[in-house]
N, CA, C and O atoms as a GROMACS GRO file, in nm:
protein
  288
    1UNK      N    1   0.085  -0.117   0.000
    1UNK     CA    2   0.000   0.000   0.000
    1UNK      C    3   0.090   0.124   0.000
    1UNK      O    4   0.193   0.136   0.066
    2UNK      N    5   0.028   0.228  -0.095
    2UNK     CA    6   0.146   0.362  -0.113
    2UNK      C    7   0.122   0.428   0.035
    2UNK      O    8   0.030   0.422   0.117
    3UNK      N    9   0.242   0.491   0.030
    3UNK     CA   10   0.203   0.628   0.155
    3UNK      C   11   0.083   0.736   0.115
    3UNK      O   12   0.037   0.771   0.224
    4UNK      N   13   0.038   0.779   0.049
    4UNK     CA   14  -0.063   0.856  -0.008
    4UNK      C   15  -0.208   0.758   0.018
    4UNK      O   16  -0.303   0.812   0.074
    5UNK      N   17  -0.218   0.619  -0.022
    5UNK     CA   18  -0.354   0.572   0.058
    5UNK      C   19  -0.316   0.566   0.170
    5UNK      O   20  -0.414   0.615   0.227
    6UNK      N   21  -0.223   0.534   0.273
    6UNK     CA   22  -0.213   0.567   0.378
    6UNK      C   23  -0.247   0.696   0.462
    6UNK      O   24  -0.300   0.706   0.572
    7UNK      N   25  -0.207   0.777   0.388
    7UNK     CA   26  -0.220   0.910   0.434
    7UNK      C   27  -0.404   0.951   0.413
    7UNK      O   28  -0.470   0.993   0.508
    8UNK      N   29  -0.435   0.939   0.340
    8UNK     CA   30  -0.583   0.915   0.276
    8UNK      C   31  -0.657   0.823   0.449
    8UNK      O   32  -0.738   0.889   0.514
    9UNK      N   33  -0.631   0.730   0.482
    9UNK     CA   34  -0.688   0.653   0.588
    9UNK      C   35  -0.671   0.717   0.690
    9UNK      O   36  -0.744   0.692   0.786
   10UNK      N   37  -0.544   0.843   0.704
   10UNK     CA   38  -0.534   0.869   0.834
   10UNK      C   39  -0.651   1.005   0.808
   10UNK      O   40  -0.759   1.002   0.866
   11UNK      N   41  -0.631   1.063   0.760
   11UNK     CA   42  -0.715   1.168   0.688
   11UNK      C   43  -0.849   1.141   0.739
   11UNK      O   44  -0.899   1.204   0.833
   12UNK      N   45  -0.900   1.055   0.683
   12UNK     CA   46  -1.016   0.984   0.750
   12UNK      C   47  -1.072   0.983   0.868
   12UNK      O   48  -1.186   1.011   0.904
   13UNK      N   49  -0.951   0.938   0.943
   13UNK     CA   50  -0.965   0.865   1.054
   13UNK      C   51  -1.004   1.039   1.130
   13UNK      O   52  -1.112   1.084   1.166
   14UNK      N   53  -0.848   1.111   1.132
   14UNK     CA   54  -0.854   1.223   1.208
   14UNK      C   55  -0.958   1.344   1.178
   14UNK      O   56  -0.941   1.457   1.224
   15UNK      N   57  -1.094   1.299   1.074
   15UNK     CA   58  -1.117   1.410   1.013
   15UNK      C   59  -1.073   1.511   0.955
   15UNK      O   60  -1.113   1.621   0.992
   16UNK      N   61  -0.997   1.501   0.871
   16UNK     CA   62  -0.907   1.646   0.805
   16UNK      C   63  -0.884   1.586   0.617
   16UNK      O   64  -0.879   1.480   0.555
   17UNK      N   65  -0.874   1.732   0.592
   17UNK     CA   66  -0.830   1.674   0.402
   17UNK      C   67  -0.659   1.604   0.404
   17UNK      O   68  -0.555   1.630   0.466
   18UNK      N   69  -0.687   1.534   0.332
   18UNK     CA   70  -0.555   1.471   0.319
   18UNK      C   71  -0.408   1.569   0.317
   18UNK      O   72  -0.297   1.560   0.370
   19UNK      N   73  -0.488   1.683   0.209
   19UNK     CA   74  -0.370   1.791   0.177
   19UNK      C   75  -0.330   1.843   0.344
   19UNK      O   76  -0.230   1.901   0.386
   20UNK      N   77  -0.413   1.812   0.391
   20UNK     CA   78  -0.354   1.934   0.569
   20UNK      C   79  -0.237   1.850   0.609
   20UNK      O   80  -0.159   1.880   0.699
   21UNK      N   81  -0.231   1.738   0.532
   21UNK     CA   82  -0.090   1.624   0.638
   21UNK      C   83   0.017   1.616   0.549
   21UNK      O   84   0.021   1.649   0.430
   22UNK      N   85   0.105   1.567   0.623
   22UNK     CA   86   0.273   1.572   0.570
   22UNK      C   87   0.334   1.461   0.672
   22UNK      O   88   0.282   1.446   0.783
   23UNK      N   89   0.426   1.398   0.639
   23UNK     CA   90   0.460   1.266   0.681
   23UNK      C   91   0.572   1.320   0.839
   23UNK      O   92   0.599   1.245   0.933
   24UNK      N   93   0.619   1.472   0.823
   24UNK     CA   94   0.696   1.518   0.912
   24UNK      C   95   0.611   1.594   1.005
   24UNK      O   96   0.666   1.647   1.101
   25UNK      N   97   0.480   1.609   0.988
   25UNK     CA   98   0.408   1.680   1.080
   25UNK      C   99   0.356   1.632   1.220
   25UNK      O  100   0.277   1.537   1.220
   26UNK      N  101   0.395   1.695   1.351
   26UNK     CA  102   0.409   1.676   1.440
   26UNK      C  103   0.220   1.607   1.473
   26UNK      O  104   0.114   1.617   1.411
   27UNK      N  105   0.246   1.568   1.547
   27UNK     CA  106   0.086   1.516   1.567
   27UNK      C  107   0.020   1.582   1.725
   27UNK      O  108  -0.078   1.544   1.790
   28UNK      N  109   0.093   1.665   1.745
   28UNK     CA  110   0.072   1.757   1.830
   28UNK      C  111  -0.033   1.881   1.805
   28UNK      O  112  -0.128   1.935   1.863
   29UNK      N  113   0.066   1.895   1.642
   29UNK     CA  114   0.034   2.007   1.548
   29UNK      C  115  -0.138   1.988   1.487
   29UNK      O  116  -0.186   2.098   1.458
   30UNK      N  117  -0.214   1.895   1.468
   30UNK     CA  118  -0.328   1.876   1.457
   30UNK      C  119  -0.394   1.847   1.545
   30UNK      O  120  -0.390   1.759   1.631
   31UNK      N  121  -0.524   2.011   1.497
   31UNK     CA  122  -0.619   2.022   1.624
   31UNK      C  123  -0.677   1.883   1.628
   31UNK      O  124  -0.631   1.822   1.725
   32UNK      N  125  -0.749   1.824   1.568
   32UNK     CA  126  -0.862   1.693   1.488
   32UNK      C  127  -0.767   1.563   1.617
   32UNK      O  128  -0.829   1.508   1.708
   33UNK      N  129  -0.596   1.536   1.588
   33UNK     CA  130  -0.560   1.395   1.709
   33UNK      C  131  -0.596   1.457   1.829
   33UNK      O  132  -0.530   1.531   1.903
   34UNK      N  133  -0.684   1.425   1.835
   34UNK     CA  134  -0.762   1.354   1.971
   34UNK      C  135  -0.809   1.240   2.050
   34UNK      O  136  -0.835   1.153   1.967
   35UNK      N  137  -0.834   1.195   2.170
   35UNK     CA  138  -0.847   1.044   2.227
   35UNK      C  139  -0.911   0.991   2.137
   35UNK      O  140  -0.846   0.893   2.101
   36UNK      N  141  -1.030   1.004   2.061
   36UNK     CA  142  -1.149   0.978   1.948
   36UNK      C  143  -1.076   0.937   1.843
   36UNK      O  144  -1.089   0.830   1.783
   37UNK      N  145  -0.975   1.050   1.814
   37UNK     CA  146  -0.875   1.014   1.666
   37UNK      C  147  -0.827   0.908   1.680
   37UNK      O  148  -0.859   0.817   1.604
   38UNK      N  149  -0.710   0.884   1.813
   38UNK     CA  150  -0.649   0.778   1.848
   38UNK      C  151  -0.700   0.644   1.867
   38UNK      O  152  -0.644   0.542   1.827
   39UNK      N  153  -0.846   0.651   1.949
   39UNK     CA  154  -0.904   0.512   1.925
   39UNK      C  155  -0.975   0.449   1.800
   39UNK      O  156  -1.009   0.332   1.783
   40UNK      N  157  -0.987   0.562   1.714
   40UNK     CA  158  -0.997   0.527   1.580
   40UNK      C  159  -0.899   0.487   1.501
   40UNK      O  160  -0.926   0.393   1.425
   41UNK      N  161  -0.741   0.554   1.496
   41UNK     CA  162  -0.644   0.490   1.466
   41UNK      C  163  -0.614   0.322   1.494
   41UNK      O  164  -0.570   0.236   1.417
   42UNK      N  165  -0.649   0.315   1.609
   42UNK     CA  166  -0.649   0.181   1.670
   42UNK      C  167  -0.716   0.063   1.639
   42UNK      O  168  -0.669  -0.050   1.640
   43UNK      N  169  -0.848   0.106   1.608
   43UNK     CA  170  -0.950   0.028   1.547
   43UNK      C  171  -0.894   0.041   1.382
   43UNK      O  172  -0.869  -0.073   1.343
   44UNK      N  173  -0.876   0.112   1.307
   44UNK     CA  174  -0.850   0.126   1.211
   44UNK      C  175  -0.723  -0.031   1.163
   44UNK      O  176  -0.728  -0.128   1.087
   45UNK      N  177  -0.632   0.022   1.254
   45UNK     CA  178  -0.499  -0.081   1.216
   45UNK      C  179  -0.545  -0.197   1.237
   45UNK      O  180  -0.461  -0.275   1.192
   46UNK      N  181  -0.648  -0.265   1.290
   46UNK     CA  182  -0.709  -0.351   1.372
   46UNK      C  183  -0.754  -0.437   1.262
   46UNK      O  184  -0.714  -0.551   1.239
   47UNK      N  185  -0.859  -0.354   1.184
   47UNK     CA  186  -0.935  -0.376   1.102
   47UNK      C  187  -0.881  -0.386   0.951
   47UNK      O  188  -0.922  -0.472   0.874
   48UNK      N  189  -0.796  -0.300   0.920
   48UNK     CA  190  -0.738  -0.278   0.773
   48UNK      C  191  -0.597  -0.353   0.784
   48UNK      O  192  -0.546  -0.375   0.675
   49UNK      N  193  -0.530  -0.395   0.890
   49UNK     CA  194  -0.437  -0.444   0.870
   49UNK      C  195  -0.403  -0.548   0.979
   49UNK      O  196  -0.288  -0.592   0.983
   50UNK      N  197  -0.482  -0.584   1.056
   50UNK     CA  198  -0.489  -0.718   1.118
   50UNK      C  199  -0.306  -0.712   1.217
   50UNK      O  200  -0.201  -0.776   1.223
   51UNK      N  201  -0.379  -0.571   1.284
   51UNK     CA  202  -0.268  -0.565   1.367
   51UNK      C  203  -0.278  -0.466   1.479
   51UNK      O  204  -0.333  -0.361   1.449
   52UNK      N  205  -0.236  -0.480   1.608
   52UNK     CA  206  -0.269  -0.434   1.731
   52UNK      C  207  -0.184  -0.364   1.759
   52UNK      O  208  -0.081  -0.405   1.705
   53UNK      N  209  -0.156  -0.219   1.855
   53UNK     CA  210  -0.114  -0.132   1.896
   53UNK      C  211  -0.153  -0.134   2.064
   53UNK      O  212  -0.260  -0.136   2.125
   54UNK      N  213  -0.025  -0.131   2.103
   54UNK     CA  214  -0.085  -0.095   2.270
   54UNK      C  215  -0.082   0.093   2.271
   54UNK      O  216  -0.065   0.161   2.170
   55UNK      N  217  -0.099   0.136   2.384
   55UNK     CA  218  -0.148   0.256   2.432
   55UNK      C  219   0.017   0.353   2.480
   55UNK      O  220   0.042   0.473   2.490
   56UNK      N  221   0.106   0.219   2.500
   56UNK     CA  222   0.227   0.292   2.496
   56UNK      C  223   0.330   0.298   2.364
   56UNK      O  224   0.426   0.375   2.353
   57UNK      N  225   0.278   0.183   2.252
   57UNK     CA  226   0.340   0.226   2.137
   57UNK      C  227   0.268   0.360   2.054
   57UNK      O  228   0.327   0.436   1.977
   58UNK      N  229   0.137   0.364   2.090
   58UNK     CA  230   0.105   0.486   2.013
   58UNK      C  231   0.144   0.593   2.067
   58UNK      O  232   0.160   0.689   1.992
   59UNK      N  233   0.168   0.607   2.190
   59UNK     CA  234   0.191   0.736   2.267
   59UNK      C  235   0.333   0.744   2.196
   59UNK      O  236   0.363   0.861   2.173
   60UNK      N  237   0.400   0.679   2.168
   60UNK     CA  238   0.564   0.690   2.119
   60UNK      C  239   0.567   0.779   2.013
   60UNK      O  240   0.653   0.866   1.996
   61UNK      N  241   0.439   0.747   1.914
   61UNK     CA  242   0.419   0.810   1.782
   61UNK      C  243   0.386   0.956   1.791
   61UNK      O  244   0.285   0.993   1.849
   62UNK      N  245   0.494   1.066   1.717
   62UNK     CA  246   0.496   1.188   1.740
   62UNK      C  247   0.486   1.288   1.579
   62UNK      O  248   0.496   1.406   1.547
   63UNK      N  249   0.466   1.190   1.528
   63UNK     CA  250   0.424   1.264   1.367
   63UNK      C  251   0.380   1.159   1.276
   63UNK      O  252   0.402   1.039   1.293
   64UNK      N  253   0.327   1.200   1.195
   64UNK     CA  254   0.228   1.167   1.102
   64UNK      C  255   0.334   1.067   1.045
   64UNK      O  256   0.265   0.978   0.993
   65UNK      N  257   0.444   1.041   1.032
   65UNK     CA  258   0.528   0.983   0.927
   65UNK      C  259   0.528   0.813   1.034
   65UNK      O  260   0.522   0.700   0.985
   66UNK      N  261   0.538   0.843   1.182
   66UNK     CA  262   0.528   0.784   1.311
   66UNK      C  263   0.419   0.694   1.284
   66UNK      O  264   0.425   0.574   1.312
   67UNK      N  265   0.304   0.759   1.222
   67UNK     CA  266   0.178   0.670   1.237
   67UNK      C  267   0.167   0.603   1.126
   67UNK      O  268   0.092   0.506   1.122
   68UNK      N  269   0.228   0.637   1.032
   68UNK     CA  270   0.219   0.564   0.896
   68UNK      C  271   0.328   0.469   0.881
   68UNK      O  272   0.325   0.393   0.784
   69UNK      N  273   0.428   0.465   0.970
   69UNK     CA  274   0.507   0.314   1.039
   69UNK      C  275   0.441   0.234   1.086
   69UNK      O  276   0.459   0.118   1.050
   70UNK      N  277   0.354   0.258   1.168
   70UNK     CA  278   0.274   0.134   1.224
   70UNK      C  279   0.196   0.105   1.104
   70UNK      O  280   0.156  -0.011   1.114
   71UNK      N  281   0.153   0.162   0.985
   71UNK     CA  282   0.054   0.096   0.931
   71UNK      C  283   0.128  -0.079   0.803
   71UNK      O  284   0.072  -0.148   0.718
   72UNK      N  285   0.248  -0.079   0.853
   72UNK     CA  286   0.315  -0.156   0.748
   72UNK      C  287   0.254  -0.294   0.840
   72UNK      O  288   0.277  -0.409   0.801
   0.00000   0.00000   0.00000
């Protein structure tokens, strides 16, 4: 899967247009990651890629490029 449908799923997930993200953007920096975003991220990887995240590997994740590592 490219980084661009990736980016597209996170888009999704966090509510925002795809164009607002960049693979170096802090995830601090978007109003939209929120607990809601994050447990959607979670469910997301769950579901689309048959793979689990604990609560301290996501907390590790600090930019958008961060979250699109876990999606491999």
């Amino acid at each position: 899967m490219t980084n661009e449908k990736k980016l597209e799923m996170l888009a999704d997930v966090m509510g925002v247009e795809v164009s607002e993200l960049s693979e170096d953007m802090a995830l601090d920096d978007i109003v939209k990651w929120d607990s809601l975003a994050s447990v959607n991220f979670i469910v997301m990887l769950d579901d689309e890629f048959d793979k689990q995240i604990g609560a301290g590997e996501l907390k590790s994740c600090k930019t958008v490029g961060d979250l699109l590592g876990q999606m491999e």
